[in-house]
N, C-alpha and C positions, 0 to 999 in steps of 0.2 A: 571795537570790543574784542576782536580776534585777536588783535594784534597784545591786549594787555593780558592777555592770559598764556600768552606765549611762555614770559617768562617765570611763571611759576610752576609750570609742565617741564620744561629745561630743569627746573629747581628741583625737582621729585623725579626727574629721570634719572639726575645725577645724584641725588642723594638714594636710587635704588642703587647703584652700582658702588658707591661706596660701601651700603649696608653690606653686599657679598663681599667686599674685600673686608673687609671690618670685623663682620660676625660671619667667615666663611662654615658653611657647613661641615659636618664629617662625614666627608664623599668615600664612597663605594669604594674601598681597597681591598675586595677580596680577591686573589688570585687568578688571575686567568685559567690556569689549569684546573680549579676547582670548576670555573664556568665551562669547560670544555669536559669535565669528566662526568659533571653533573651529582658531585658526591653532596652529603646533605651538610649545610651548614650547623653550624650550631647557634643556640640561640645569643641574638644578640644584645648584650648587656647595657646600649646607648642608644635607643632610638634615635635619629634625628629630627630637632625639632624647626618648626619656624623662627626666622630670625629677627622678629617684628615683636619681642617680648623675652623678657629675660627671667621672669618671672615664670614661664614655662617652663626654662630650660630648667629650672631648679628645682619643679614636682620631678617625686619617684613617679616613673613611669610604671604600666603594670609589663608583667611578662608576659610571653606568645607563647601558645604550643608548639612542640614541634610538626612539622608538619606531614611526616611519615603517618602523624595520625588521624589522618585526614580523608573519610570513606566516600567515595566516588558516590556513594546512593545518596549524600548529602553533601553535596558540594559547598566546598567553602566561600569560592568566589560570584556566588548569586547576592543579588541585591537584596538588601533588607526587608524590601516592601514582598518580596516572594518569601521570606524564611517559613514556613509554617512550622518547621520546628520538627525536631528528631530528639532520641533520649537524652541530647546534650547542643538541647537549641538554645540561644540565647531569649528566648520569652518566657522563661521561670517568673510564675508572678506568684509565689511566696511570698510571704512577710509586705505584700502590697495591698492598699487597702481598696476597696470599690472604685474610692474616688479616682488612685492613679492609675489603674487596669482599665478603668473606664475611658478616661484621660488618650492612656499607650493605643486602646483600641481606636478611637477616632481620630487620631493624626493619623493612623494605618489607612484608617479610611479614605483619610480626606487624600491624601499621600497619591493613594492607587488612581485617584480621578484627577490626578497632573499630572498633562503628559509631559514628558522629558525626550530627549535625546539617546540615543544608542552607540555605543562606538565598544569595537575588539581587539583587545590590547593583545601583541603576540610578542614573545621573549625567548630567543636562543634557551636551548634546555638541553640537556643529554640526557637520558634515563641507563641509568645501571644496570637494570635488570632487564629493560628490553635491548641494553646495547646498542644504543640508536638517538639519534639526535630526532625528537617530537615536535608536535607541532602546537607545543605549550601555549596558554591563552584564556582569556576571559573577557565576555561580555559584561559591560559596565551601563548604566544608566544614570551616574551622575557626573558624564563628561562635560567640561565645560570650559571656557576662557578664565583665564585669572588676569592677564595684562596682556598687551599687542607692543609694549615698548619696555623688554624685547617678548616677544611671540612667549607668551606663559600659558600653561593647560595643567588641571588637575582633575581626579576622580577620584573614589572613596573604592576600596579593599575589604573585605572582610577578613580577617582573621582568626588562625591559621590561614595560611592563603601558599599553595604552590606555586603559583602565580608569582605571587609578591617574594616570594624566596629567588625564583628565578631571575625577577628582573633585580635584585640584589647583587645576584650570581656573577651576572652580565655586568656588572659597573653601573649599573643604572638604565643600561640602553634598553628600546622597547620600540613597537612599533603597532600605530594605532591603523585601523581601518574603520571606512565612514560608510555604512549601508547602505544602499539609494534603495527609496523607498516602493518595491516590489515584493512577489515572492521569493527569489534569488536574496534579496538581503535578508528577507523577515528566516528563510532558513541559515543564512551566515550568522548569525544572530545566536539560532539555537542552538547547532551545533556545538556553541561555545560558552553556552549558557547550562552545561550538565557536567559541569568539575571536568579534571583532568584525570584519566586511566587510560588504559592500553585500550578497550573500547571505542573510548570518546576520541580516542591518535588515528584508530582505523574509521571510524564516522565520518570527521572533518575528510580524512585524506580523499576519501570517495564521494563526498558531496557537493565536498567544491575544487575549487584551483588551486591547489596548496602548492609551492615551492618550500620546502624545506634545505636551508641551508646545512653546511657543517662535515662536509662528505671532503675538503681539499678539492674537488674538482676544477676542471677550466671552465663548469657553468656557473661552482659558488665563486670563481673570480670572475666570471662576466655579470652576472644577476645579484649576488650577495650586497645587499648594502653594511651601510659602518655597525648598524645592531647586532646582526646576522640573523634577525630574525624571521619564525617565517613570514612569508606572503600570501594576501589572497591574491587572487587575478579572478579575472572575469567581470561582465558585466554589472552586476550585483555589487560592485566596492565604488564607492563614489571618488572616495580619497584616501590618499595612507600620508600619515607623515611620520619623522623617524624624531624620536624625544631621548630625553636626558632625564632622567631624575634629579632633583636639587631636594627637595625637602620634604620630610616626613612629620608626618603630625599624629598619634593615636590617638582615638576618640571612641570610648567605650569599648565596644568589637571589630570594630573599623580601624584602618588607617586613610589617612588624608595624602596622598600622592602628590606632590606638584612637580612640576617638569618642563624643561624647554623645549622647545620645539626647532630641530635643528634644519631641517626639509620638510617641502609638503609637496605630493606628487596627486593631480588636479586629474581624473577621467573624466569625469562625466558631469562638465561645470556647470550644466542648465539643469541637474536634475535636481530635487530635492531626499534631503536620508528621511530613515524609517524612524517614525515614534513607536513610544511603548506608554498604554496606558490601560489601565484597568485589569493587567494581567494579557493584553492580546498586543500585537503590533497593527501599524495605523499607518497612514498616507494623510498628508495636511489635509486631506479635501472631510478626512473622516470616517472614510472606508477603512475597512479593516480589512488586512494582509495574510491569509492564513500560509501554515508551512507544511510542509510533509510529517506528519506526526511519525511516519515509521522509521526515521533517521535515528532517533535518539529517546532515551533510556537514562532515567538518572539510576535501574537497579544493577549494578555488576552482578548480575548471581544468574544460575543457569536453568529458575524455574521458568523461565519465560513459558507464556501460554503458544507460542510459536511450536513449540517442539510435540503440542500433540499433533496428531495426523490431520489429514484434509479434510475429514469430516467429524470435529470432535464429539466425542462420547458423553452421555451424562454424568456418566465420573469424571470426566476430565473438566466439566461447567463446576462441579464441586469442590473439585482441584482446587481452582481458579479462584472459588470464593471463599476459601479457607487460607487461601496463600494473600490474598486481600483485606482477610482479616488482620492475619497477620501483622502484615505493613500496617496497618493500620494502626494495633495497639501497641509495635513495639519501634516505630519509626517516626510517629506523629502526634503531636503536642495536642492532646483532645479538650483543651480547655479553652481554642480557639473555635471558631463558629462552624457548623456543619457545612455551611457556604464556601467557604476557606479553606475546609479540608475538602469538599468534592471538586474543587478546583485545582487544586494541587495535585492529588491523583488522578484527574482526568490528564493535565497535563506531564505526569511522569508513566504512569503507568504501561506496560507494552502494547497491551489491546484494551480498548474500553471494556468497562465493565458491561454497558449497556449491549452489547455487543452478541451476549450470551447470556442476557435475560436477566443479566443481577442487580437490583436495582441499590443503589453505591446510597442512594440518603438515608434507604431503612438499614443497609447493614451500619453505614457510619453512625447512626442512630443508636442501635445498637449496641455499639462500642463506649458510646459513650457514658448512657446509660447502666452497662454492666463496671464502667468506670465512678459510678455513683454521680453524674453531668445529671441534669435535667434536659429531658426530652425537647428538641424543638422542632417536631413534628405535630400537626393536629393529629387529637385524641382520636379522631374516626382510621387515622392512619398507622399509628403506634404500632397496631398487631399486624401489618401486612407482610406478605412473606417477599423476603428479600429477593427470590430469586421465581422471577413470572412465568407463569404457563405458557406464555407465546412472548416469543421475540424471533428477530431476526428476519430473514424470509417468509414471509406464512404466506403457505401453502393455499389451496382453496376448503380442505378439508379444516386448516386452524380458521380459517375466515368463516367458515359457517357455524362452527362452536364461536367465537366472536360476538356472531351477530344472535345466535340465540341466546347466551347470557345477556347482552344487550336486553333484547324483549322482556329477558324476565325480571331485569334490576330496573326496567324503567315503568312496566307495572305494577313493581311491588311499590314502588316510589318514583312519581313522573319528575320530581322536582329534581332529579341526578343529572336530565338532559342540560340544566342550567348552570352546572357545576363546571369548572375550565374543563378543557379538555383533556389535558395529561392526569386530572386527579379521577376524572371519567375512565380513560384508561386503566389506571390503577385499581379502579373497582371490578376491573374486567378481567383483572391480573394480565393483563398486558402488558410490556416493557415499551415504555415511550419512547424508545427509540428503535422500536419496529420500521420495517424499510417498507416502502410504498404502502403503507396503510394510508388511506386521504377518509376526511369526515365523511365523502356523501358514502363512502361503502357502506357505514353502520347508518346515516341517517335516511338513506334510499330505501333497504331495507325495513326500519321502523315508519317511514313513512308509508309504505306500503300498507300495514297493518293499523294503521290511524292511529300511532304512539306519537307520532310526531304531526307539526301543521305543515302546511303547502312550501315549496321553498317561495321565498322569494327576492330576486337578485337588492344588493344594497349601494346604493351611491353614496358615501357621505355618512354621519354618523358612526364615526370612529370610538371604538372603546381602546383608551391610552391604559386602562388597568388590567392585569393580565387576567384579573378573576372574572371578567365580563367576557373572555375568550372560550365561548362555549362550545359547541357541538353545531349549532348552526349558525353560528358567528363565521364559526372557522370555514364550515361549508360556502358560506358569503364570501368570504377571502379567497376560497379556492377556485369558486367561480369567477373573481378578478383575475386570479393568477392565468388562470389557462386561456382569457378574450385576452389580456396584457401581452403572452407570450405569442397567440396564434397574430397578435398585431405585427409583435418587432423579428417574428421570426425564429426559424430554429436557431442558427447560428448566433445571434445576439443573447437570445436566449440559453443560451448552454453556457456562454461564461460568464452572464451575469451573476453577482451574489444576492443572492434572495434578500438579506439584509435591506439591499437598495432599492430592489425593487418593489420591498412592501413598502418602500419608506417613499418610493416614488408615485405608488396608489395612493397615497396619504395614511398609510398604517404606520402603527409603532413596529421598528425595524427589527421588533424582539421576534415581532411573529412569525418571520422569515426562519427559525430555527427548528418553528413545529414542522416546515415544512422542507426542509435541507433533505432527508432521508426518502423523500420521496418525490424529486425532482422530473424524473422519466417516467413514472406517472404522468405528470404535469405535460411535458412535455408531449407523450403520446397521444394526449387527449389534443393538445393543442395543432400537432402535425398527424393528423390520420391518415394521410399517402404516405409520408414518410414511415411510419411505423405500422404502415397494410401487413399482414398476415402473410403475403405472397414474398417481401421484404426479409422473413428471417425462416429457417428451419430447423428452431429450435426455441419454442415457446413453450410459456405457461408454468405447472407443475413438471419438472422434468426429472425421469427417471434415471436409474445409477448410470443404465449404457448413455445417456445424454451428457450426463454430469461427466463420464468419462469423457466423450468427445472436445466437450466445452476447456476439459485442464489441457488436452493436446492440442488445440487449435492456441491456446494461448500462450501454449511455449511453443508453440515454433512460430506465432508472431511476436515473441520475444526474441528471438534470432541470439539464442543461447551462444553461438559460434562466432560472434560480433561483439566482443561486449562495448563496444563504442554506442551498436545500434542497441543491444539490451540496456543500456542505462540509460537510454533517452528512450525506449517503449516502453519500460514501467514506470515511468513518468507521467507519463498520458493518460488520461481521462479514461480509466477501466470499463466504464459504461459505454464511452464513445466506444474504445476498442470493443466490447462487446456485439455493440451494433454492427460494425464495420466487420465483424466474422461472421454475420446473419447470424447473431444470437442477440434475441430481447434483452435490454437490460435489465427487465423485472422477471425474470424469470425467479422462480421458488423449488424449492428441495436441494438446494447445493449455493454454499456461503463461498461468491466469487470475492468477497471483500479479504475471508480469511485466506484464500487461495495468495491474492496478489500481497496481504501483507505477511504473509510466512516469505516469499518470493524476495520481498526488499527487506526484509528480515535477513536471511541468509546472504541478500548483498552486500549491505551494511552493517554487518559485523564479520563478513570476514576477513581475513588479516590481507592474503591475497588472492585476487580477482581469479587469476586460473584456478583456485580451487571451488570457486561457486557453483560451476557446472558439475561437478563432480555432488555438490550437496544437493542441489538441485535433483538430480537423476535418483539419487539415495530419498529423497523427498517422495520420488513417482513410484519405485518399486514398489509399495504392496498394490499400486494400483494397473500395473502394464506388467506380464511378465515380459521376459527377453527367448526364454526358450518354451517348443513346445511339444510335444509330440501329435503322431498321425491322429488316435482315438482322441485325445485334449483336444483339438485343434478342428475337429468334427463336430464335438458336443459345443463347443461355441459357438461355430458357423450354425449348429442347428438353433441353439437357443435363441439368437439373435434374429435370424431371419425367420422365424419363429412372432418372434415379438416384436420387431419392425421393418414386416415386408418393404415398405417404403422406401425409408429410408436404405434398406439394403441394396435398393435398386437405382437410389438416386445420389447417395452419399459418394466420396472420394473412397480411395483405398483406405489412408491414413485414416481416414472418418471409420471406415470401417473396423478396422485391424483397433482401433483406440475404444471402441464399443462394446467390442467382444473382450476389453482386456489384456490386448497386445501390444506392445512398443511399435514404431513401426519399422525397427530392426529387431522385428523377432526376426527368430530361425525354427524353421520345421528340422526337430531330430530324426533323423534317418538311422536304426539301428545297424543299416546294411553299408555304411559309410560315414568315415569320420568326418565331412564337408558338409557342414549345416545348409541347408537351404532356406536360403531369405524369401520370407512370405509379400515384401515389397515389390517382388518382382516374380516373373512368368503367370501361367494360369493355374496355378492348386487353389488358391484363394477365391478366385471370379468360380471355377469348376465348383467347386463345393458349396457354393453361394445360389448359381445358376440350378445344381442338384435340388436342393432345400427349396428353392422356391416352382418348380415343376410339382411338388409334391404339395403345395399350395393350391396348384392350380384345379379351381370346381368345374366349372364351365364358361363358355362364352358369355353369358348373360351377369355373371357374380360383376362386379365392377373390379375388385381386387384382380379374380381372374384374368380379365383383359389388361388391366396395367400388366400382369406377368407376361401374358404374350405376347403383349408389345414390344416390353424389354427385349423379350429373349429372341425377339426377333431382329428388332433392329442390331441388337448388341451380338448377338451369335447368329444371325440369319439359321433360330431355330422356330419351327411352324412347332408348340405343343397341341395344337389342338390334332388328335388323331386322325378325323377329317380329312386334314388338310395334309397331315404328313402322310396318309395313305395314298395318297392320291400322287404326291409328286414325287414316291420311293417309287415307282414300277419300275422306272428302268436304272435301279439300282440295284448291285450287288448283294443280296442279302444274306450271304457271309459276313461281311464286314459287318462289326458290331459295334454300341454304342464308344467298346472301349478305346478301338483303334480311333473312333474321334477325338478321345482324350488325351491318346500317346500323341496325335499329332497337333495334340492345340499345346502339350508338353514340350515337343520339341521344339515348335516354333520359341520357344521363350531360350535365349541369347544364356541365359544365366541358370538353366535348371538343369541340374549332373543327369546322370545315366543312372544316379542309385537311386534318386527322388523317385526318377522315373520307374524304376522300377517296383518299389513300394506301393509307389498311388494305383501301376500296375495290377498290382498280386492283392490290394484292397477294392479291385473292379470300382473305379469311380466310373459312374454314367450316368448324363443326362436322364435317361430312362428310368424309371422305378424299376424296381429290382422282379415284378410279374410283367413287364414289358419287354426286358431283354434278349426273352425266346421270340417272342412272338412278333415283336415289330420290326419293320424292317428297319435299318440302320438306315438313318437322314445326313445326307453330305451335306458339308456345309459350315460347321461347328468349326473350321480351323480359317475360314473363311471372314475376318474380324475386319481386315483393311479392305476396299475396293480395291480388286484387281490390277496392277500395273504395268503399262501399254510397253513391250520389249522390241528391242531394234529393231530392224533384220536380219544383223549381223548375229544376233541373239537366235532367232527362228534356226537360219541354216545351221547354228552351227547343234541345236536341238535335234534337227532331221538327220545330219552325221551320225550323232550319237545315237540314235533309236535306228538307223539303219545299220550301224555295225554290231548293236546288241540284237537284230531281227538276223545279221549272218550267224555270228555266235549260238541264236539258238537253234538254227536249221541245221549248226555241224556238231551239234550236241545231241540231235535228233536221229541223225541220219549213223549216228557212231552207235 
């Protein structure tokens, strides 16, 4: 049977090769120098067609835009099944009747639940205006074989398309890359999937392994292949092969691409590439691949919500939801489904809306409605206001307004308990996507009060519909989640994706979503040694001087001075890193999510690396100054140790100096010297800390009181208890006063001038309160910080020399 089909395969192999010689294409003859200068084509007046039909070749073809007109916020070369449409989207359904709108919608549908294949084409480009050869490219989703005799590949274009200009440019040549299916491909993927601008050339380059050819170097002649296009590298590319264009087919907005395949360069031959289906990236098994959402940006414009401060304002959450509007009605086709539009700006958007309480389906609702749309919101929801009384962190003071509207919406009406849970939220004006909010907080509470019944755990009896996902449904799940995790552990448990592992309880994998936001919850409850109280020292609701600590401990474990190690530690699991500094990952009053995404915000988009540090530091200033003077620099140390004895006594310097306010290259201004003195170093800082907290001190019996003596004792072998210093001053000098212990715990420090010194001088800094000074004797001892260190012999004699020619000296000074 093999053998009789031989010769009719020979028959079609040879009659393909005759067809190219027969009916040869009209190949790529534009200029070399046009591809290397990167000037814009003009449009071209012959498409090329398939040579399987002659009948083709003789429809008018339509014309292409130019492609200069082409705006980065809507990229041309995204797939169709994403288009949702900008003021000049291709799903204008004018002049269409129900039937075919209805028709267009459910192949969209049916479309998004096939997954397909993923592959990014990269094509030699120069940009004129950046003067620069880029790193031009598009992710595709309809890559796929056309023949193996010889090696044939095509994919479908949108047009306008830079992309497709490009590889025109270039003669044809292009070069594809094959994503293996992790997070490293699912973001190669994106990258390349938000158009082409000077933006999106600085994103790829910092994201992944980009070689850009086109520079004449002896690397483009070592690394350059015959495309010269760019390269990915890394482990994230499964495969690349280097193609050829042969034939062009137009098809409504599309072009039809086909192309040879002239090499294929094989990395990682056991692995499998990433799918795309339903709008997310996927692994055969099912799981779904998430990416770094702060990489990429389909808006080129400079409102981003990144550029408010570290603690944004309520004008600035207004900002934000009027600039949302915005995009909304004049960037986005509203006659497609409110589903379709909160998906598309969750995924272009810079920061969720959710993020800062603005809930995206009432305002989308909205827009649409003022657009004359029918509502597709329920009637109980219509009027709710877009932007929630609580999101984000909440506090214990939001948590307790929570849980009293709670009581009163479920007495006015018990049947709310039964209602899903995010629509329960919404009645609460809470934003659903509040972080560690979990159901038993509000149903512990209400159960308390006999609003609600007894819990009780559930085995089995799964609700697969989301409206059976109530309040004490979800409490059931969270009490699975946390026996689940305390089972498999912390470490299992931290990279698991909840998706699975509801789906692994036997839940619908949806419900893994209610519960994303509040994982370390989960987890704390599940490891209580791990997350003991004794573990971190910095919980709970935390205040400014906290918040300040928590941003410097996080940039200097971002190792700002590395950027090899800073772009592999803002990568990491912000929560882990939080733990790992002994700060809770649930802590409340300061949004560490806004923190790290302003941080990779300003990584990835800036053009070059050494200037990040520099944004960075302009980012901290209203929050650290750098300079400060002697009274400034008092009233902090007071305010602070003031407000957390404590921690004043048990913190680092840097802890310190970041509390109060200070870089940890400030400098104390000395008006009597132009040499700043660094507060990172000698004792003005520990002195003024030690001062503050003696005035603390009540008695032996206050418990506060005794942590100060402790301190001050171990740490300056200072006795405050009067007591005690009474008693062990008798055979001391009592001339010497508190301050000469300060001069000499001043000079001890390597690095602090003569003018410092005399400043903190002529301000009497002293252990002592300021009614103590006359009266108490001066206590040795305060300069006294190291144990004592054991000296030679050679040391001793040569001591006794000198104190016996200073004892002649003074008897010929006596006797003169």
């Amino acid at each position: 049977m093999t053998l009789s089909q031989r010769p009719a395969s020979h028959f079609f192999a040879a009659f393909y090769r005759y067809s190219r010689i027969a009916h040869r294409p009209r190949v790529c003859v534009h200029s070399a120098s046009l591809a290397q200068h990167g000037r814009q084509l003009p449009v071209l007046l012959h498409p090329r067609q398939l040579h399987t039909s002659r009948f083709l070749r003789q429809q008018e073809q339509p014309q292409r835009g130019h492609a200069k007109d082409v705006k980065p916020a809507a990229p041309a070369d995204t797939s169709p099944r994403e288009a949702i449409g900008s003021g000049a989207a291709s799903e204008q359904t004018d002049g269409l009747d129900a039937d075919a709108e209805r028709l267009k919608h459910n192949v969209r549908q049916l479309m998004r639940k096939v997954p397909t294949s993923v592959a990014v084409v990269t094509v030699l480009s120069y940009d004129a205006e950046l003067k620069m050869h880029v790193p031009m490219g598009v992710a595709v989703s309809s890559f796929t074989t056309v023949s193996l005799d010889p090696p044939t590949v095509s994919f479908n274009i949108k047009q306008p398309s830079k992309t497709l200009d490009a590889i025109r440019a270039a003669k044809g040549l292009f070069r594809v890359h094959f994503p293996v299916a992790d997070k490293g491909g699912a973001t190669m993927v994106d990258v390349f999937s938000r158009g082409n601008h000077a933006n999106a050339y600085i994103t790829r380059t910092k994201a992944l392994g980009l070689y850009v050819p086109g520079h004449g170097s002896a690397m483009d002649r070592r690394r350059a292949t015959a495309s010269q296009a760019p390269q990915i590298s890394g482990d994230y590319v499964r495969a690349a092969m280097e193609c050829t264009l042969t034939q062009e087919l137009p098809v409504a907005d599309h072009v039809i691409l086909v192309a040879r395949v002239d090499s294929l360069e094989s990395r990682r031959p056991n692995d499998n590439t990433i799918l795309y289906v339903d709008g997310s990236y996927m692994v055969p098994n099912g799981s779904n691949v998430n990416t770094s959402k702060e990489l990429t940006t389909n808006f080129d414009s400079t409102w981003y919500s990144w550029e408010h401060p570290l603690v944004p304002s309520e004008e600035g959450r207004l900002t934000y939801k009027d600039q949302i509007r915005s995009v909304i009605k004049t960037r986005i086709n509203l006659q497609t489904t409110s589903k379709e539009i909160r998906r598309h700006l969750d995924a272009t958007l810079p920061l969720s809306p959710a993020a800062w309480g603005i809930n995206i389906d009432q305002l989308v609702d909205e827009c649409r409605r003022e657009a004359g749309h029918p509502s597709e919101l329920p009637p109980h929801l219509q009027d709710s206001s877009v932007l929630s009384d609580f999101y984000g962190r909440l506090n214990q003071a939001d948590r307790a307004k929570i849980i009293d509207r709670a009581k009163k919406l479920v007495i006015a009406n018990p049947e709310v308990v039964a209602l899903n849970w995010r629509k329960f939220l919404q009645y609460l004006e809470v934003s659903t996507s509040s972080r560690d909010l979990l159901p038993s907080d509000i149903a512990g509470p209400l159960r308390a009060e006999g609003l609600l019944g007894p819990f009780q755990p559930r085995v089995g009896d799964f609700q697969e519909e989301s409206s059976g996902w109530s309040l004490q449904y979800l409490e059931q799940v969270e009490h699975n989640l946390v026996e689940h995790f305390a089972t498999i552990g912390y470490e299992k448990a931290l990279i698991g994706r909840f998706e699975d592992v509801v789906k692994s309880l036997g839940e619908n994998q949806a419900i893994g979503s209610y519960f994303q936001k509040s994982r370390f919850r989960l987890l704390a409850a599940a490891a209580p040694k791990l997350f003991s109280p004794a573990n971190f020292d910095i919980s709970g609701d935390i205040s400014q001087e906290e918040a300040r600590v928590v941003v410097s401990r996080f940039i200097k474990f971002s190792h700002l001075e590395n950027l090899a190690a800073f772009r592999k530690n803002i990568s990491m699991n912000y929560q882990e890193t939080l733990r790992f500094l002994r700060i809770h990952p649930c802590i409340a009053g300061f949004s560490v999510e806004f923190l790290v995404g302003k941080i990779k915000h300003l990584y990835f988009t800036t053009r070059y690396s050494r200037d990040v540090v520099a944004l960075i530091h302009e980012m901290l200033e209203p929050w650290f100054a750098r300079i400060t003077t002697w009274e400034d620099l008092e009233g902090r140390v007071k305010e602070f140790v003031r407000k957390m004895p404590q921690q004043a006594m048990s913190w680092s310097t840097r802890d310190k100096l970041a509390a109060m306010g200070l870089d940890w290259e400030a400098v104390l201004d000395v008006p009597s010297s132009n040499n700043k003195q660094p507060l990172n170093d000698g004792h003005v800082l520990d002195t003024l800390i030690a001062k503050e907290l003696k005035g603390l001190y009540v008695n032996s019996s206050d418990e506060l009181s005794q942590a100060i003596a402790l301190y001050l004792k171990r740490q300056y072998n200072f006795d405050v208890d009067p007591s005690h210093a009474l008693s062990s001053a008798q055979s001391v000098d009592g001339a010497h006063s508190s301050s000469d212990d300060m001069e000499e715990a001043m000079m001890a420090s390597r690095q602090m001038g003569h003018a410092g010194l005399r400043h903190a001088r002529s301000k009497r800094v002293d252990l002592a309160s300021d009614g103590e000074r006359v009266d108490r004797p001066r206590i040795r001892g305060f300069a006294d910080r190291k144990p004592p260190v054991k000296k030679s012999p050679r040391w001793h004699k040569l001591q006794e020399k000198g104190e016996a020619k200073r004892a002649e000296k003074a008897a010929e000074a006596q006797s003169e």
